[in-house]
TIZA-339741 format. One record per atom (N, C-alpha, C): residue number from 1; residue in one letter; atom name; y, z, x. Coordinates in steps of 0.2 Angstrom, whole numbers, plus 5000, padded with zeros to 4 digits. Layout:
SITE     k   r    a     py     pz     px
SITE   NUM   a   CA      Y      Z      X
...
! end
This chain:
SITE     k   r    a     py     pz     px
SITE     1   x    N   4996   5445   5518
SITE     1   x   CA   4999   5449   5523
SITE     1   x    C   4994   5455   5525
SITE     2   x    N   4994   5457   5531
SITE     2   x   CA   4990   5461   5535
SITE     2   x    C   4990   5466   5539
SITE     3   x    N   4992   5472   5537
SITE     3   x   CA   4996   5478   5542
SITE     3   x    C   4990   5483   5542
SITE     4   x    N   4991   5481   5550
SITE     4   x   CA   4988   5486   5554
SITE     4   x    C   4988   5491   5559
SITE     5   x    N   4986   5499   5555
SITE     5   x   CA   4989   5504   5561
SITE     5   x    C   4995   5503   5564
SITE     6   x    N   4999   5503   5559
SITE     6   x   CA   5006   5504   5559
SITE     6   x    C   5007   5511   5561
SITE     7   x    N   5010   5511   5566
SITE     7   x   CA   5014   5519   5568
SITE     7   x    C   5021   5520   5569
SITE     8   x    N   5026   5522   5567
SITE     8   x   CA   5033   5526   5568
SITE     8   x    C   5036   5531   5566
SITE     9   x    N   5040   5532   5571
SITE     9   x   CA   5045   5540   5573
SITE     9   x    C   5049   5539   5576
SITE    10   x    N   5055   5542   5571
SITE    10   x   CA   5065   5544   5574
SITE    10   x    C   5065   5546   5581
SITE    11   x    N   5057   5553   5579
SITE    11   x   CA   5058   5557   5585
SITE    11   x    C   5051   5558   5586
SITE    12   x    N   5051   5560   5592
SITE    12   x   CA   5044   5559   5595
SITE    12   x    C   5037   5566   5594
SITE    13   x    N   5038   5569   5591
SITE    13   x   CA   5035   5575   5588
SITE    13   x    C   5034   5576   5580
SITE    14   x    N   5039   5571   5576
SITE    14   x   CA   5038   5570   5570
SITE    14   x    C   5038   5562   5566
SITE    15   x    N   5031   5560   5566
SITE    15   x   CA   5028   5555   5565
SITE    15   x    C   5030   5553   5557
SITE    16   x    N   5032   5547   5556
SITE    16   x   CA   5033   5547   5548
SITE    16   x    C   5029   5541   5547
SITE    17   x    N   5026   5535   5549
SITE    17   x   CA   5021   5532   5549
SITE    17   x    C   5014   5533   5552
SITE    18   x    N   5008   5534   5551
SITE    18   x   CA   5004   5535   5555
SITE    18   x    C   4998   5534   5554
SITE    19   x    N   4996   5526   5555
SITE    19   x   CA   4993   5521   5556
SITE    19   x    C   4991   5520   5549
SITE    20   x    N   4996   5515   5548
SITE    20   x   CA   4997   5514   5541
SITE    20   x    C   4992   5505   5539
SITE    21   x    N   4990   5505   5537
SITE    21   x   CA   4985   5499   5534
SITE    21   x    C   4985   5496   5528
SITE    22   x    N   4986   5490   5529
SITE    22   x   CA   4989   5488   5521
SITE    22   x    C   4985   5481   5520
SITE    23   x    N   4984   5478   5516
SITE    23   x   CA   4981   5470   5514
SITE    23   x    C   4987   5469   5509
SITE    24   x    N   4989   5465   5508
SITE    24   x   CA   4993   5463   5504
SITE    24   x    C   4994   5453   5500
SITE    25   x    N   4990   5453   5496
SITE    25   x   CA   4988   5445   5494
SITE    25   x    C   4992   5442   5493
SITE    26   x    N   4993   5436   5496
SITE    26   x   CA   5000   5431   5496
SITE    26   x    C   4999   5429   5487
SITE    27   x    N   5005   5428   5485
SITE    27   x   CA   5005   5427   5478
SITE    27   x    C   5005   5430   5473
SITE    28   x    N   5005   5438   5474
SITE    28   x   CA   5005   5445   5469
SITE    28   x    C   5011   5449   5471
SITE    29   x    N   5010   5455   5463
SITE    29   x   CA   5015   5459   5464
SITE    29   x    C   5011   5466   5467
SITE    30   x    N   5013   5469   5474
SITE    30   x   CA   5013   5474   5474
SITE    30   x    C   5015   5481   5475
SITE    31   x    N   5013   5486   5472
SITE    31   x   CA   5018   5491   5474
SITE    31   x    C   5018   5495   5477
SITE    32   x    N   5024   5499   5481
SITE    32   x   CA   5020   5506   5485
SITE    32   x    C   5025   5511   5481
SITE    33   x    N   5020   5518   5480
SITE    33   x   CA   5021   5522   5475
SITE    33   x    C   5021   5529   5481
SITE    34   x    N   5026   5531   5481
SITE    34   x   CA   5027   5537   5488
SITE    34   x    C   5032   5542   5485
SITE    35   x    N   5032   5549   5486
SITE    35   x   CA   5040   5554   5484
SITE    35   x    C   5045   5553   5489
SITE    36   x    N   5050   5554   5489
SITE    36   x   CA   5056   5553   5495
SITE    36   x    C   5055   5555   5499
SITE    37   x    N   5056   5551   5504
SITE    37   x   CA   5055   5552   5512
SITE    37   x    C   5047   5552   5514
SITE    38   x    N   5044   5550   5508
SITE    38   x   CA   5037   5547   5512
SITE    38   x    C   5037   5541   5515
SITE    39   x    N   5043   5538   5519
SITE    39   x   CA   5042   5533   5524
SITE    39   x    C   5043   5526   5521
SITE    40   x    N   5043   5523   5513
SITE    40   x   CA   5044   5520   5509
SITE    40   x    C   5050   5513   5515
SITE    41   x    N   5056   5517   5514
SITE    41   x   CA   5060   5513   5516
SITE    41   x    C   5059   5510   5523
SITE    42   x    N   5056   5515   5526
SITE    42   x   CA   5052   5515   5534
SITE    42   x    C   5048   5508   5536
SITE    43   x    N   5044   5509   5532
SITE    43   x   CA   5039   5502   5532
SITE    43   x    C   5040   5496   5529
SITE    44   x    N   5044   5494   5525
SITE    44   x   CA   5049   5491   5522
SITE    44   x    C   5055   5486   5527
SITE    45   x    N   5057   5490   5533
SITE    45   x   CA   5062   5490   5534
SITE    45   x    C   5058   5487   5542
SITE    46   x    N   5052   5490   5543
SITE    46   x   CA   5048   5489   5549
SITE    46   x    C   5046   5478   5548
SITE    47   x    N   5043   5480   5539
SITE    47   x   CA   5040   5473   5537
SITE    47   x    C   5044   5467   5538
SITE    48   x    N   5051   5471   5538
SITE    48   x   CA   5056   5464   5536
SITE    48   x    C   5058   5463   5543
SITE    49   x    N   5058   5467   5549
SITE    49   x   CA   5060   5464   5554
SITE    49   x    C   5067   5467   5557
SITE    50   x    N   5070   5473   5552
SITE    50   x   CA   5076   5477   5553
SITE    50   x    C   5073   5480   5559
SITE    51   x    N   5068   5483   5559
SITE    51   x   CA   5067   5488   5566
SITE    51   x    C   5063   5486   5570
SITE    52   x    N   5061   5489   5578
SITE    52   x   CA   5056   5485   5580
SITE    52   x    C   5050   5489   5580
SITE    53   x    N   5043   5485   5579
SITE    53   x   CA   5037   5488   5580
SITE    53   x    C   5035   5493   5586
SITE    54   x    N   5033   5500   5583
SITE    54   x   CA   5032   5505   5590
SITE    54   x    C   5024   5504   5592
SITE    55   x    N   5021   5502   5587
SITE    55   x   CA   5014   5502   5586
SITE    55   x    C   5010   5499   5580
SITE    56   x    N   5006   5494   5580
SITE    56   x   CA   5003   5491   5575
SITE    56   x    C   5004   5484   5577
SITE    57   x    N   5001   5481   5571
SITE    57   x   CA   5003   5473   5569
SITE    57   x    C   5004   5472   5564
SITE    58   x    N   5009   5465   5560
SITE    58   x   CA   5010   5465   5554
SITE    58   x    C   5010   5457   5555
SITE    59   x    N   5004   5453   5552
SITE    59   x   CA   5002   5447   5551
SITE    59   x    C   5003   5444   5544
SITE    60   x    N   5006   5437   5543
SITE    60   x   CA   5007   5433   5538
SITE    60   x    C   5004   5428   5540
SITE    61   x    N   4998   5425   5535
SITE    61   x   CA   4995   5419   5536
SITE    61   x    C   4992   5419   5544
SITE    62   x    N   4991   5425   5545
SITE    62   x   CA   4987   5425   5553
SITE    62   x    C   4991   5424   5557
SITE    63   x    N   4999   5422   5557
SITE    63   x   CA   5004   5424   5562
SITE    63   x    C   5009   5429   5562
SITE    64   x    N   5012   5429   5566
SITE    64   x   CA   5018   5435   5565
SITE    64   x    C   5023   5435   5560
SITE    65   x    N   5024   5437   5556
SITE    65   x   CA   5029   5438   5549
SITE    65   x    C   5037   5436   5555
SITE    66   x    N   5039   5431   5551
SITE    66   x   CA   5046   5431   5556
SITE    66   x    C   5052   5433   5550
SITE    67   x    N   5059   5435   5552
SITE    67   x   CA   5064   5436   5547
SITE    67   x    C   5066   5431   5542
SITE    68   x    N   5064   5427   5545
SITE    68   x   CA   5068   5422   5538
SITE    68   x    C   5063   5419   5534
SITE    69   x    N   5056   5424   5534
SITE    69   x   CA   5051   5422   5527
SITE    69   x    C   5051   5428   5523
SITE    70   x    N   5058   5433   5525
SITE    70   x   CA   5058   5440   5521
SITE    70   x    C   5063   5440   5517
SITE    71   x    N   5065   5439   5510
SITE    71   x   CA   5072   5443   5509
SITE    71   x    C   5070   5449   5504
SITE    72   x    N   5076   5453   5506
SITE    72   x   CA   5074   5462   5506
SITE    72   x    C   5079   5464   5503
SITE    73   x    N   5079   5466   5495
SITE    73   x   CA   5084   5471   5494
SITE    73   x    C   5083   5480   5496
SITE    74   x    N   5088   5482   5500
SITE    74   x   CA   5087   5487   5503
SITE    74   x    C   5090   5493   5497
SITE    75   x    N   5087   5499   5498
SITE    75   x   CA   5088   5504   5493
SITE    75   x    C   5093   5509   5494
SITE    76   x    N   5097   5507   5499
SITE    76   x   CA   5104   5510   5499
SITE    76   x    C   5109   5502   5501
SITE    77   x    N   5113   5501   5499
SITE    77   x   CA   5118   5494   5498
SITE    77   x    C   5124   5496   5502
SITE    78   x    N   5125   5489   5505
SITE    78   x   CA   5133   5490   5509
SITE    78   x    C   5135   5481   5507
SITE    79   x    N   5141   5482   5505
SITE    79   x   CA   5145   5475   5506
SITE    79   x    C   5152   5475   5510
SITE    80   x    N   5154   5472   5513
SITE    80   x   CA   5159   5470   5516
SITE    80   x    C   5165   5473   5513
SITE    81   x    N   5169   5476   5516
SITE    81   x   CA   5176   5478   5511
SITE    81   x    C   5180   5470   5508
SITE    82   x    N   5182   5467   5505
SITE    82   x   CA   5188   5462   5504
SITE    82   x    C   5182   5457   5502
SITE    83   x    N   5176   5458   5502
SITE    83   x   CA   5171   5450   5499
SITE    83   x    C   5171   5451   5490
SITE    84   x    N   5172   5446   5488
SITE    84   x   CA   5171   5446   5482
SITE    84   x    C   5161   5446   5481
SITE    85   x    N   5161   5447   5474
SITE    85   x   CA   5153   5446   5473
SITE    85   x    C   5151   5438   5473
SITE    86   x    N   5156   5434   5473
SITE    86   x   CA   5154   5426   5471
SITE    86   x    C   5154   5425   5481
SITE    87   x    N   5156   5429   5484
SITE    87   x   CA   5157   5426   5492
SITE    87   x    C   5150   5429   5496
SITE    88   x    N   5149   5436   5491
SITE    88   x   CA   5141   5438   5495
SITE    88   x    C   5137   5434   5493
SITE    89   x    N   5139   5432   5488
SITE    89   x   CA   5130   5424   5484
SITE    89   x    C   5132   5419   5487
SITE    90   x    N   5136   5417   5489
SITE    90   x   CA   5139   5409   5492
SITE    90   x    C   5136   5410   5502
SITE    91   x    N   5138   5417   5503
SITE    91   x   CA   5137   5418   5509
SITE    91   x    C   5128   5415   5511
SITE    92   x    N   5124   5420   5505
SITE    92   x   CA   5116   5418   5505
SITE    92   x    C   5115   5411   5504
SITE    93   x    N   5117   5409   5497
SITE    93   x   CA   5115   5402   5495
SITE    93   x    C   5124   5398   5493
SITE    94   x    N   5123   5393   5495
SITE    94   x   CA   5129   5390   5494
SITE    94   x    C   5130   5385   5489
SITE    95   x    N   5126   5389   5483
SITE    95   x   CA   5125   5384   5476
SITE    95   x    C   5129   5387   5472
SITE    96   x    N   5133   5385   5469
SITE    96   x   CA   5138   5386   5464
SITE    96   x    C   5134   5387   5456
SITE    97   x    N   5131   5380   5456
SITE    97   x   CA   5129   5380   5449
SITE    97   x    C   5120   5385   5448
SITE    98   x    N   5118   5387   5453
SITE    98   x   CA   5113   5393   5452
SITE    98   x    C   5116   5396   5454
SITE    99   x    N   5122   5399   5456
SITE    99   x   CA   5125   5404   5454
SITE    99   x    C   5125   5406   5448
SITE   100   x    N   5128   5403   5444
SITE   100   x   CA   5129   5404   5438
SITE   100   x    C   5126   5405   5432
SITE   101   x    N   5119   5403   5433
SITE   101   x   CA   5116   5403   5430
SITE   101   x    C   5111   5408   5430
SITE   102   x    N   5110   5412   5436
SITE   102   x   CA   5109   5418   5439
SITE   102   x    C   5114   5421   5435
SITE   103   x    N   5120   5423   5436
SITE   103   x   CA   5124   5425   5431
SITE   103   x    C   5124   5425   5426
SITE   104   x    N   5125   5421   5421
SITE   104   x   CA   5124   5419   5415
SITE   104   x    C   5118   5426   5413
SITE   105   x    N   5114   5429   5415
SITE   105   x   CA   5110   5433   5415
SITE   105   x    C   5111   5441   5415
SITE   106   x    N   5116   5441   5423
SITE   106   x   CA   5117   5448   5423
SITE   106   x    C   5126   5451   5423
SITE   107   x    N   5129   5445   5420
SITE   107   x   CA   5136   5443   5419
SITE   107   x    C   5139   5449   5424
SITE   108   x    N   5140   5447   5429
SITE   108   x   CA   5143   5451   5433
SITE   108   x    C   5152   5448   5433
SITE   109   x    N   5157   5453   5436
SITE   109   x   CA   5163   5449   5439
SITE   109   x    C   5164   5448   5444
SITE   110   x    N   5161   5441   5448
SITE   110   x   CA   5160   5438   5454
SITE   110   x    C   5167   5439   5457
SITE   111   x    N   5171   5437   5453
SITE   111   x   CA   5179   5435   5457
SITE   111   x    C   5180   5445   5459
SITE   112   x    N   5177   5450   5458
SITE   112   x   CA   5180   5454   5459
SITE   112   x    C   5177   5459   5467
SITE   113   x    N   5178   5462   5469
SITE   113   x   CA   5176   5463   5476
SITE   113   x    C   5169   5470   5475
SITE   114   x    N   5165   5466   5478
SITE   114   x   CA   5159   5469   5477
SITE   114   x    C   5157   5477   5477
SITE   115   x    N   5163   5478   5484
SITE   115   x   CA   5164   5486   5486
SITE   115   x    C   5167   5492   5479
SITE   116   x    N   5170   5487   5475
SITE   116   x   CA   5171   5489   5469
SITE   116   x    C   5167   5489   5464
SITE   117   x    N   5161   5486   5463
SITE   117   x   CA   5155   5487   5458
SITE   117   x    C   5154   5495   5459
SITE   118   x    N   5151   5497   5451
SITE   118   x   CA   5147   5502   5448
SITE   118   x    C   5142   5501   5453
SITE   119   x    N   5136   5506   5457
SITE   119   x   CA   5131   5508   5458
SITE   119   x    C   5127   5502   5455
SITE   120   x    N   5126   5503   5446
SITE   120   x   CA   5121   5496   5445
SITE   120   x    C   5124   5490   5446
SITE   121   x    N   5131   5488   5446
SITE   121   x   CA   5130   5483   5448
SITE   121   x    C   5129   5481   5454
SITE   122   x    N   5131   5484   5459
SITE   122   x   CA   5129   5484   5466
SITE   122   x    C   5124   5482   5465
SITE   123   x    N   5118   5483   5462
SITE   123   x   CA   5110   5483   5463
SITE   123   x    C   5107   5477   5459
SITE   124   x    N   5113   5476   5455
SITE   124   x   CA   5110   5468   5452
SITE   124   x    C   5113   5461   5456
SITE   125   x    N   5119   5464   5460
SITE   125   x   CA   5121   5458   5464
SITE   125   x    C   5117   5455   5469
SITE   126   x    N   5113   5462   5470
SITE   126   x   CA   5111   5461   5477
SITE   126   x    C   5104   5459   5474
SITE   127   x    N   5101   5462   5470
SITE   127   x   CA   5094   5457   5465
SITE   127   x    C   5095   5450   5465
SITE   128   x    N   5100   5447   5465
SITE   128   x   CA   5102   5441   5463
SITE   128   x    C   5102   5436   5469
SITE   129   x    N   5105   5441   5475
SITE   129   x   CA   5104   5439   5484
SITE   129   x    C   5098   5437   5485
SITE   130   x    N   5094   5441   5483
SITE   130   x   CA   5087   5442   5485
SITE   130   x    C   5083   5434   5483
SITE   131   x    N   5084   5433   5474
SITE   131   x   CA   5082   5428   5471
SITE   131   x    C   5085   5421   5473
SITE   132   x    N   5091   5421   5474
SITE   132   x   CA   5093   5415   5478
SITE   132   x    C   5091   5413   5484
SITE   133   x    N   5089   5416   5487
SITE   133   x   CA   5084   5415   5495
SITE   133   x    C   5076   5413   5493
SITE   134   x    N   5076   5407   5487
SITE   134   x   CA   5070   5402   5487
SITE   134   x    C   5067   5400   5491
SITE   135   x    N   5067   5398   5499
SITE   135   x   CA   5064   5397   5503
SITE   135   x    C   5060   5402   5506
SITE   136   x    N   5061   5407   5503
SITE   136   x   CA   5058   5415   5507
SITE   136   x    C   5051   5417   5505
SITE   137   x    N   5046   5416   5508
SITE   137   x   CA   5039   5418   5502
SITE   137   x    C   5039   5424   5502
SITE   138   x    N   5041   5429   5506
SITE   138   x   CA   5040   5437   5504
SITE   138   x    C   5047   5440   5502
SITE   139   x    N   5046   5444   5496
SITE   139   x   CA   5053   5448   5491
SITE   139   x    C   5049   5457   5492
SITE   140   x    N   5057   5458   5495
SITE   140   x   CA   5054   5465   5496
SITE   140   x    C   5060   5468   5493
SITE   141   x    N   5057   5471   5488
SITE   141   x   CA   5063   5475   5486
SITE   141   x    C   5061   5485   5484
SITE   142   x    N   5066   5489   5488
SITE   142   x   CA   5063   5494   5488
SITE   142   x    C   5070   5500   5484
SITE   143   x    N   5065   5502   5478
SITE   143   x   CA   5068   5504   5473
SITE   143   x    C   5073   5499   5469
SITE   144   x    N   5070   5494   5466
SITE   144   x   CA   5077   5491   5465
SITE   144   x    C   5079   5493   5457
SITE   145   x    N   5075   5498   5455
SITE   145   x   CA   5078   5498   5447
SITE   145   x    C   5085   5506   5448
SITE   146   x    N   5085   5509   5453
SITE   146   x   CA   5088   5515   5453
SITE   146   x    C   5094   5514   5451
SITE   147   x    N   5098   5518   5448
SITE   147   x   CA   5105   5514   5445
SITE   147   x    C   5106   5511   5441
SITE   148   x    N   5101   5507   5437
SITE   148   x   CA   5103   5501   5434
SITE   148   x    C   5101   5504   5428
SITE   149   x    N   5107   5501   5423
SITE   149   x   CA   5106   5502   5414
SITE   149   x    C   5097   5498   5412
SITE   150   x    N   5097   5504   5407
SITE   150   x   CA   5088   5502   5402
SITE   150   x    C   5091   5494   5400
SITE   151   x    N   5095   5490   5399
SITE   151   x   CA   5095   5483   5397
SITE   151   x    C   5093   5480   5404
SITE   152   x    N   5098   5478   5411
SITE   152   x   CA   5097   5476   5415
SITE   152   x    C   5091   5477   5418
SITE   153   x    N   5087   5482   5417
SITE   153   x   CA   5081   5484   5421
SITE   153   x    C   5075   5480   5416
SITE   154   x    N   5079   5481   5410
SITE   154   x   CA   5071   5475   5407
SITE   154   x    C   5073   5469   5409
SITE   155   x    N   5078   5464   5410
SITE   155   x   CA   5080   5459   5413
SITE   155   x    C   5077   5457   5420
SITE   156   x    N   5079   5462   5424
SITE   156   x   CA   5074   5463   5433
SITE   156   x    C   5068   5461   5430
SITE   157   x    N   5063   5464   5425
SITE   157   x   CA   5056   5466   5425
SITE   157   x    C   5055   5460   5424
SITE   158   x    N   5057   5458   5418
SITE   158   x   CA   5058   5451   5416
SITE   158   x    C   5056   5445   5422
SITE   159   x    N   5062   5445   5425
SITE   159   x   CA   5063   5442   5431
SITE   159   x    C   5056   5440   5433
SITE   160   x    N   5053   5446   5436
SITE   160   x   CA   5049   5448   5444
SITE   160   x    C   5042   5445   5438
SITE   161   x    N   5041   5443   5434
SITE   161   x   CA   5037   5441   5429
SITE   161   x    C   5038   5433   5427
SITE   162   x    N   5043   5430   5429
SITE   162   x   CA   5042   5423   5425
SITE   162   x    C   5040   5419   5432
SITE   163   x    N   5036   5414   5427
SITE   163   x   CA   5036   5410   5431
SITE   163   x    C   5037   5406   5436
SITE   164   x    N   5045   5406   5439
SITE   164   x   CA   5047   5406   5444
SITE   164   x    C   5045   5409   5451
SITE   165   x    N   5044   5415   5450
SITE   165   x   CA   5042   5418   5456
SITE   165   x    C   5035   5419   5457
SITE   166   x    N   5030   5415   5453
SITE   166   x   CA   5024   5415   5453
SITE   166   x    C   5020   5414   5460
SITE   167   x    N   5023   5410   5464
SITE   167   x   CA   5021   5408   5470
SITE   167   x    C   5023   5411   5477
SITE   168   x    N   5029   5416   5474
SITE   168   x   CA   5032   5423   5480
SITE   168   x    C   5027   5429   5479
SITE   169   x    N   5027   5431   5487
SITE   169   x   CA   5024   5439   5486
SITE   169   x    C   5030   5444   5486
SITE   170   x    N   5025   5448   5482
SITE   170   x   CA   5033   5454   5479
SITE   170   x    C   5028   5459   5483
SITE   171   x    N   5034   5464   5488
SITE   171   x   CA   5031   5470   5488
SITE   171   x    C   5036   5473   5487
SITE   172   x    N   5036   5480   5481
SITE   172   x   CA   5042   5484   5475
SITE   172   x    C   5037   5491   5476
SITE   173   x    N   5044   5496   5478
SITE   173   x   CA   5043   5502   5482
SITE   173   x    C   5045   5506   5475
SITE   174   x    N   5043   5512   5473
SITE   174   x   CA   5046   5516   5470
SITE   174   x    C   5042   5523   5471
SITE   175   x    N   5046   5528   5468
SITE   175   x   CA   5044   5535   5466
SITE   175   x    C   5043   5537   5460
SITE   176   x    N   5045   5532   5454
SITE   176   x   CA   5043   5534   5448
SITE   176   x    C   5036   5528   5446
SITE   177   x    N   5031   5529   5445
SITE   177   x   CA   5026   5526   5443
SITE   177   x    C   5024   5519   5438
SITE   178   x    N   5029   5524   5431
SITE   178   x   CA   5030   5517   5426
SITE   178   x    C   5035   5509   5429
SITE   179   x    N   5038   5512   5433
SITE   179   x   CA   5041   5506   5434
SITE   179   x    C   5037   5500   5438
SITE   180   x    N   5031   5504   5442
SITE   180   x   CA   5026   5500   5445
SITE   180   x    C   5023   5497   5442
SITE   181   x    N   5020   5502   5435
SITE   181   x   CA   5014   5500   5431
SITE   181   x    C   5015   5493   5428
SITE   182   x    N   5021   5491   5427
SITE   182   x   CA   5024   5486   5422
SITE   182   x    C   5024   5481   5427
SITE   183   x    N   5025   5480   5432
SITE   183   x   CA   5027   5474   5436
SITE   183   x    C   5021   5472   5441
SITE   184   x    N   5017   5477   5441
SITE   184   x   CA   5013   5475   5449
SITE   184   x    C   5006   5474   5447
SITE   185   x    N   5001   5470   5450
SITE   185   x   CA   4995   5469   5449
SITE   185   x    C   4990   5473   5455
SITE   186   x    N   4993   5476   5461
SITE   186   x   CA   4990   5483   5463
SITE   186   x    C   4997   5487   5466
SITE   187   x    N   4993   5494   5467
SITE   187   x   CA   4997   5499   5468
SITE   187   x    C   4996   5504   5473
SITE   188   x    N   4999   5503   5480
SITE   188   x   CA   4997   5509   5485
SITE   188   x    C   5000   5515   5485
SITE   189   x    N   4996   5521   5487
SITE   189   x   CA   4999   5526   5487
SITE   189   x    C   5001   5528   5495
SITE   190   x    N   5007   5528   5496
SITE   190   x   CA   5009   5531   5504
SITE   190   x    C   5009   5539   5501
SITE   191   x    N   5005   5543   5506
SITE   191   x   CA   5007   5549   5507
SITE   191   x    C   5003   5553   5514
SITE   192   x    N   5007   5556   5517
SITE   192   x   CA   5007   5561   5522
SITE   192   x    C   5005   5554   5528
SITE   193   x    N   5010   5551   5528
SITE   193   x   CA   5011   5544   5532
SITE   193   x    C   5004   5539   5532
SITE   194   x    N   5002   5538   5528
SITE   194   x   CA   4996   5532   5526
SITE   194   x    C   4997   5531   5520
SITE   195   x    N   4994   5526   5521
SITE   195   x   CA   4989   5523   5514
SITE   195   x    C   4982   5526   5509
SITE   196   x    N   4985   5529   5507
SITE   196   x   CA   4980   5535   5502
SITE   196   x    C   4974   5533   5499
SITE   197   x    N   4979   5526   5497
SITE   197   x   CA   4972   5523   5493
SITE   197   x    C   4977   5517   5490
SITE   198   x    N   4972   5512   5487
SITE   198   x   CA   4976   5507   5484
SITE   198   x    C   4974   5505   5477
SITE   199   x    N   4975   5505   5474
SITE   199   x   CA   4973   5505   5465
SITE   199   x    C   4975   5498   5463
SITE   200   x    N   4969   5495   5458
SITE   200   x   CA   4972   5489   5456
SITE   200   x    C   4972   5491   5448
SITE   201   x    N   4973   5485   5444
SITE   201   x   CA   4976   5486   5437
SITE   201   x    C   4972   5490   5433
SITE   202   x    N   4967   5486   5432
SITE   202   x   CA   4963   5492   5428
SITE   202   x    C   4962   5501   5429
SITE   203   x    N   4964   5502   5435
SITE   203   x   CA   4962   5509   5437
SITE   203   x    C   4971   5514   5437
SITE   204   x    N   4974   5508   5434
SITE   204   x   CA   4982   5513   5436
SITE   204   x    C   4982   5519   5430
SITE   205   x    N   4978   5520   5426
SITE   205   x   CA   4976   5526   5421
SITE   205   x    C   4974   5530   5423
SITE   206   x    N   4971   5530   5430
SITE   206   x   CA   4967   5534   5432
SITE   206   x    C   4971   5538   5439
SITE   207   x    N   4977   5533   5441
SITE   207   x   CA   4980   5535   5446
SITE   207   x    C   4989   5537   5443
SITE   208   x    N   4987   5538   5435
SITE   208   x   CA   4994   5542   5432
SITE   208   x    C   4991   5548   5430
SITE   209   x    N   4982   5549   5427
SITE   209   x   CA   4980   5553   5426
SITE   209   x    C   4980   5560   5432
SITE   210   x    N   4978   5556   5440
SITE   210   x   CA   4978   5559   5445
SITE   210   x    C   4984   5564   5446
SITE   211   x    N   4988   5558   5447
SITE   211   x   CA   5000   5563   5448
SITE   211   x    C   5001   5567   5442
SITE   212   x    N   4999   5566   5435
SITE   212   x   CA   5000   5571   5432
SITE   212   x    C   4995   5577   5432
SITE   213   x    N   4990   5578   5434
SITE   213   x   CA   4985   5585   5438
SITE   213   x    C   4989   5586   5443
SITE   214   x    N   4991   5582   5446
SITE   214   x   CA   4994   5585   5453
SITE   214   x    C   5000   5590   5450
SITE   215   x    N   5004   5587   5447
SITE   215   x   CA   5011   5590   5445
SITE   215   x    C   5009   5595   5443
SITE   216   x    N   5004   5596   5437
SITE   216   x   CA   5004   5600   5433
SITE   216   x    C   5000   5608   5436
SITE   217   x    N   4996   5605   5442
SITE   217   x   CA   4995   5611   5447
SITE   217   x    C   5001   5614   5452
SITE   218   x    N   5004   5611   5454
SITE   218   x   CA   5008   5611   5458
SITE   218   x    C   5013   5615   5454
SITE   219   x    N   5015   5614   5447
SITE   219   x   CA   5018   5620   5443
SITE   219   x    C   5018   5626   5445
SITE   220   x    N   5011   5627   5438
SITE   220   x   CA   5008   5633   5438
SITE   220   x    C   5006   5637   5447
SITE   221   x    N   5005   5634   5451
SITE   221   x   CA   5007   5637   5457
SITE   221   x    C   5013   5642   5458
SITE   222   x    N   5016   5637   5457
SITE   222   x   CA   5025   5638   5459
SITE   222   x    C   5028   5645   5453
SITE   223   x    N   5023   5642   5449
SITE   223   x   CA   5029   5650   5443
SITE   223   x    C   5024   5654   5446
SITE   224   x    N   5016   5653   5445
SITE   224   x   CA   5013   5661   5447
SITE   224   x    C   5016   5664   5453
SITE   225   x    N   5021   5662   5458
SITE   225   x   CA   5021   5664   5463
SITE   225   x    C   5028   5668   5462
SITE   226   x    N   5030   5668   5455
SITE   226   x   CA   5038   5669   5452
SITE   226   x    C   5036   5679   5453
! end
């Protein structure tokens, strides 16, 4: 995938994308590593075809990325009031028996109504919408561990690692680092609406070394000014 000078804004004086550039190798995990509200969801949301493009291009295999080669777990969830969780998996994929089998994993209560899930579970139903949509080559999932218990979160990690999905391109948003480190084989950083820089696996030591100098300035700043 191929983004280029990507540019957008809610409002016309404050710019949240600003000519954003990205390479993205078909058949890897990558990640974008940004603090909240750097755009994260923004670009995510632009990739998948939720919003329209203000300025840029975003090319797959040299043509226009279309919506039904995306499926995208979004980092805020809504379900239908009165759908049960077995009618939002049935709605994506009409398999029963990989249904279950998917469950079988994250043992959810399908027969019960979605809008009634826990937070994580919300986030692992929707994990499961995402993997059901097999004919999708691009899985974008943006923050998907937020919420979820330390067991289901090593089962995701799990997941986005077996060889099943070895032939999908992942691209996985977060604000905490280690969750990248584990899963992705490069790591961009969005800040102040770009692409900072793009880190591959070898150098993600160097780019945890980085964020802890920053923090740890940004401290001492902060008290000296107490």
């Amino acid at each position: 995938m191929h983004i280029q000078d990507l540019y957008f804004s809610y409002q016309a004086d404050r710019p949240i994308l600003k000519g954003v550039s990205l390479e993205v190798t078909p058949g890897t995990k990558h990640g974008l590593l940004g603090a909240n509200g750097a755009g994260k969801t923004t670009l995510f949301r632009l990739i998948a075809g939720c919003m329209p493009l203000q300025k840029g291009t975003i090319l797959w295999e040299g043509g226009p990325l279309h919506r039904d080669q995306v499926a995208m777990l979004e980092a805020e969830l809504f379900f239908y009031p009165c759908m049960t969780g077995s009618e939002y998996l049935r709605f994506l994929r009409d398999d029963t028996s990989l249904i279950a089998q998917w469950n079988a994993l994250f043992d959810l209560p399908l027969d019960h109504f979605a809008e009634e899930y826990s937070t994580g579970m919300k986030k692992k139903l929707a994990f499961m919408g995402v993997l059901l949509q097999q004919e999708r080559p691009l899985l974008i999932l943006d923050e998907p561990f937020n919420g979820v218990d330390f067991e289901s979160n090593e089962k995701m990690m799990a997941v986005l690692h077996h060889e099943k999905l070895r032939q999908r391109t992942l691209l996985i948003s977060s604000h905490i680092l280690p969750t990248l480190t584990r899963v992705c084989d490069r790591i961009s950083v969005l800040r102040n609406g770009s692409i900072e820089r793009t880190y591959e696996s070898p150098e993600f030591q160097e780019l945890e070394a980085a964020i802890q100098i920053d923090a740890h300035l940004a401290v001492r700043r902060a008290l000296k000014a107490m």
